[in-house]
Phi, psi and omega in degrees: 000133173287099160050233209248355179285151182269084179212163165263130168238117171338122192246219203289128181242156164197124207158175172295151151327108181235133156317316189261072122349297185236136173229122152306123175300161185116298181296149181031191194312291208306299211320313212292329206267303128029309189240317197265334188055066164203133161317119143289079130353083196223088164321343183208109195267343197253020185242357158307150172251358161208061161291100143293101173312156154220319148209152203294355202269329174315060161287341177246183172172110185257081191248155183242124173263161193250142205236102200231107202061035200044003162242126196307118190247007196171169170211134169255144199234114197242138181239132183240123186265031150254138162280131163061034187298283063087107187261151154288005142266343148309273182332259196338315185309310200247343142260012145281313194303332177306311197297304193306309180300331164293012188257293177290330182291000000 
């Protein structure tokens, strides 16, 4: 999260070359998860209707928000070039892991 702003800013990356720097909440995957404070799934990206490419190589997607004092201070967000990669033992994985960082942070 940028400070008090409702945007995203990109943080530590690895990956293709991306446009989506800043995501307004709301926008795409991250935004919508952003707003809901909830895990987002997504088995098909191309079957969202406010899917942000970040690269064409994407097929799947998983963001977790990270939850600090009830307010989203941050997300981890795994992008996959498989459909429908992502067990509930992912989920499960990566959302402990949100918590323990919201511990430390």
């Amino acid at each position: 999260k940028n400070g008090d702003k409702e945007e995203l800013i990109l943080g530590p990356y690895v990956g293709a070359e991306t446009d989506h720097t800043v995501i307004p909440f709301g926008k795409g995957i991250c935004g919508q998860v952003a707003v809901s404070n909830e895990t987002f799934v997504v088995p098909d990206v191309h079957e969202q209707d406010n899917y942000l490419s970040c690269s064409i190589d994407t097929k799947a997607e998983i963001v977790v928000p990270i939850i600090k004092n009830g307010e989203n201070i941050g997300q981890i967000d795994i992008d996959s070039h498989t459909l429908d990669p992502f067990t509930a033992e992912d989920r499960e994985m990566l959302e402990w892991l949100c918590d323990e960082i919201a511990k430390i942070i």
